[in-house]
C-alpha positions in Angstrom: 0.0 0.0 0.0 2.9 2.3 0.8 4.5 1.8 -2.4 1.5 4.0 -4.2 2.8 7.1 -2.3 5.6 8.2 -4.3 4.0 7.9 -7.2 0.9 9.3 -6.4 3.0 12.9 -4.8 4.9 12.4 -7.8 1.6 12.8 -9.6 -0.1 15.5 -7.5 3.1 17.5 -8.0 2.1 17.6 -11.9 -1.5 18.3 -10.5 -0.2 21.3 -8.8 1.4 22.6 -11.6 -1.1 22.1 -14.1 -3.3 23.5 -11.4 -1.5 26.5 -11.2 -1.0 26.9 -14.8 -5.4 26.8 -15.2 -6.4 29.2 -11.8 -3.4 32.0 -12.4 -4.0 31.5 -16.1 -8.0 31.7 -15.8 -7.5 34.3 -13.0 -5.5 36.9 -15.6 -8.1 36.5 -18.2 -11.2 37.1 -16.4 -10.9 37.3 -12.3 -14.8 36.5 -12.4 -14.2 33.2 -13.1 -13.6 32.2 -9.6 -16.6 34.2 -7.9 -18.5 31.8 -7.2 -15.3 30.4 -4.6 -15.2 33.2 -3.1 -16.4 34.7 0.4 -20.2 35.3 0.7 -19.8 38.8 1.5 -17.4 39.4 -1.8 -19.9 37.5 -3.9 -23.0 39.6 -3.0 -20.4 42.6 -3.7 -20.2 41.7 -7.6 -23.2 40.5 -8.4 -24.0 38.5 -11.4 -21.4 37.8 -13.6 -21.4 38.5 -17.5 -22.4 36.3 -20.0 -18.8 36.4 -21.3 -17.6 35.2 -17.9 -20.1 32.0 -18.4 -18.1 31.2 -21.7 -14.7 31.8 -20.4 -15.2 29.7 -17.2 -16.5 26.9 -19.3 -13.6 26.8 -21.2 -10.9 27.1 -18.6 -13.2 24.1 -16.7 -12.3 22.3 -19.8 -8.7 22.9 -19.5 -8.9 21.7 -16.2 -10.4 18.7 -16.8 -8.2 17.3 -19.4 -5.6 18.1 -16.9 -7.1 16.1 -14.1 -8.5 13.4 -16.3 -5.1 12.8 -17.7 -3.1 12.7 -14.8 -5.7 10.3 -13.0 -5.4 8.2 -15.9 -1.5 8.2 -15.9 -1.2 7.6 -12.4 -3.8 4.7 -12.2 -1.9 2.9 -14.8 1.5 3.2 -13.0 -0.3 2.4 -9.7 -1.9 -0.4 -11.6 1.6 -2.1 -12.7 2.8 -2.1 -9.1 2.5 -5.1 -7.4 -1.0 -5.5 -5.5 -1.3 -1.7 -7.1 -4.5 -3.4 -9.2 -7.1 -3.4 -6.6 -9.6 -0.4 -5.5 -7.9 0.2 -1.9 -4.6 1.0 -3.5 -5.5 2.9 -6.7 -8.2 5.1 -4.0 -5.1 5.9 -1.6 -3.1 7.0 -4.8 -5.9 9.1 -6.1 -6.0 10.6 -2.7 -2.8 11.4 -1.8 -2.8 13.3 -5.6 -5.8 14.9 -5.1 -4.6 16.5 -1.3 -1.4 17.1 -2.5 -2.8 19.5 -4.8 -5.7 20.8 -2.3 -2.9 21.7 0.6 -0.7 23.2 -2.1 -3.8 25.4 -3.5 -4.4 26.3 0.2 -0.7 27.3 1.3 0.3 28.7 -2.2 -2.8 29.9 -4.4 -4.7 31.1 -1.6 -2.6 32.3 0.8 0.6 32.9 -1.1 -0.9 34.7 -3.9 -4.1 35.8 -3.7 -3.5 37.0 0.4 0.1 37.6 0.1 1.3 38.5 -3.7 -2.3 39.9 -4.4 -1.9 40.7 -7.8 -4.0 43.4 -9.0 -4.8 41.3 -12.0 -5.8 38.7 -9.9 -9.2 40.8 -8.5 -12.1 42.4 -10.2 -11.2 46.4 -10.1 -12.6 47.6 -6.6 -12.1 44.1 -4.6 -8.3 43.6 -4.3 -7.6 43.5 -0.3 -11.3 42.8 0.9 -12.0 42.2 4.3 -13.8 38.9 3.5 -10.6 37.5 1.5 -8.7 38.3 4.9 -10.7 35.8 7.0 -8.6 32.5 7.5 -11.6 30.6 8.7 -12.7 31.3 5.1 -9.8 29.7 3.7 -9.7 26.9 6.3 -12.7 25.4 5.5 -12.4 25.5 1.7 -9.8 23.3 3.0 -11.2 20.8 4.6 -14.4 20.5 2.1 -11.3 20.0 -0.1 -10.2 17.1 1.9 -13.4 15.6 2.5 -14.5 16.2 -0.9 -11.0 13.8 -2.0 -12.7 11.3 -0.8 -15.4 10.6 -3.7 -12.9 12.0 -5.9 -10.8 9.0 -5.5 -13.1 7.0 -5.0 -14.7 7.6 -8.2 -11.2 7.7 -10.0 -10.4 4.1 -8.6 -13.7 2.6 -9.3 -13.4 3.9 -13.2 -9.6 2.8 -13.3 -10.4 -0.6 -11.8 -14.0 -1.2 -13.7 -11.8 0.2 -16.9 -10.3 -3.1 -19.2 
């Protein structure tokens, strides 16, 4: 079981990248994209977002996903050639361990490190750089931990497909 954990941080490393790559990316072409992630009070602040915004999120989604889909993939084929890597248990640890890699990363870095720290003005819809709501941690811890409980049918789902999957 141990043996999946290399690979798998290996693998959540390229998630993190990739990751960064699709939210600083998405972020410098339309900051609206992420609204909907953002704090309550911040979101009542902007309002509905434009039509345009709809059509640029749906296509950096689509980025995303190709991202995800294809490291999932790579990783449950590597996990699969390890020895007792072929069953659900292991391939749902691996996909785990990826998926928090990347969810502590986007917590310390993303989050905190750029969009608290670094706060790019790019990075913000004019008028919201520095809100008050983007300075409360509890905000940011518990996108956390929906993040680490939300891993959980995210690798489950990935195992079942990868071990259901000829």
């Amino acid at each position: 079981m141990s043996t999946v954990i290399v690979p798998a941080l290996v693998h959540g490393a390229w998630l993190c990248a990739w990751m960064t790559f699709v939210v600083l990316g998405s972020l410098r072409h339309d900051p609206r994209i992420w609204q909907k992630d953002a704090p309550r009070a911040l979101q009542e602040l902007l309002g509905s977002a434009p039509p345009e915004t709809a059509r640029r999120k749906w296509g950096w989604s689509l980025v995303m996903l190709v991202g995800l889909v294809g490291l999932s993939a790579l990783l449950m084929r590597e996990v699969g050639a390890l020895p007792g890597g072929g069953g659900f248990g292991p391939r749902m640890l691996a996909a785990y361990v990826m998926f928090e890699t990347f969810n502590l990363y986007d917590a310390i870095v993303l989050d905190i490190g750029v969009i608290l720290l670094w706060a790019p003005e790019w990075a913000f819809v004019p008028g919201t750089r520095g809100h008050p709501s983007l300075r409360d941690w509890r905000f940011h811890v518990r996108a956390f931990l929906t993040g680490v409980a939300g891993g959980v049918p995210f690798a489950a789902i990935v195992a079942g497909i990868a071990v259901l999957w000829p």
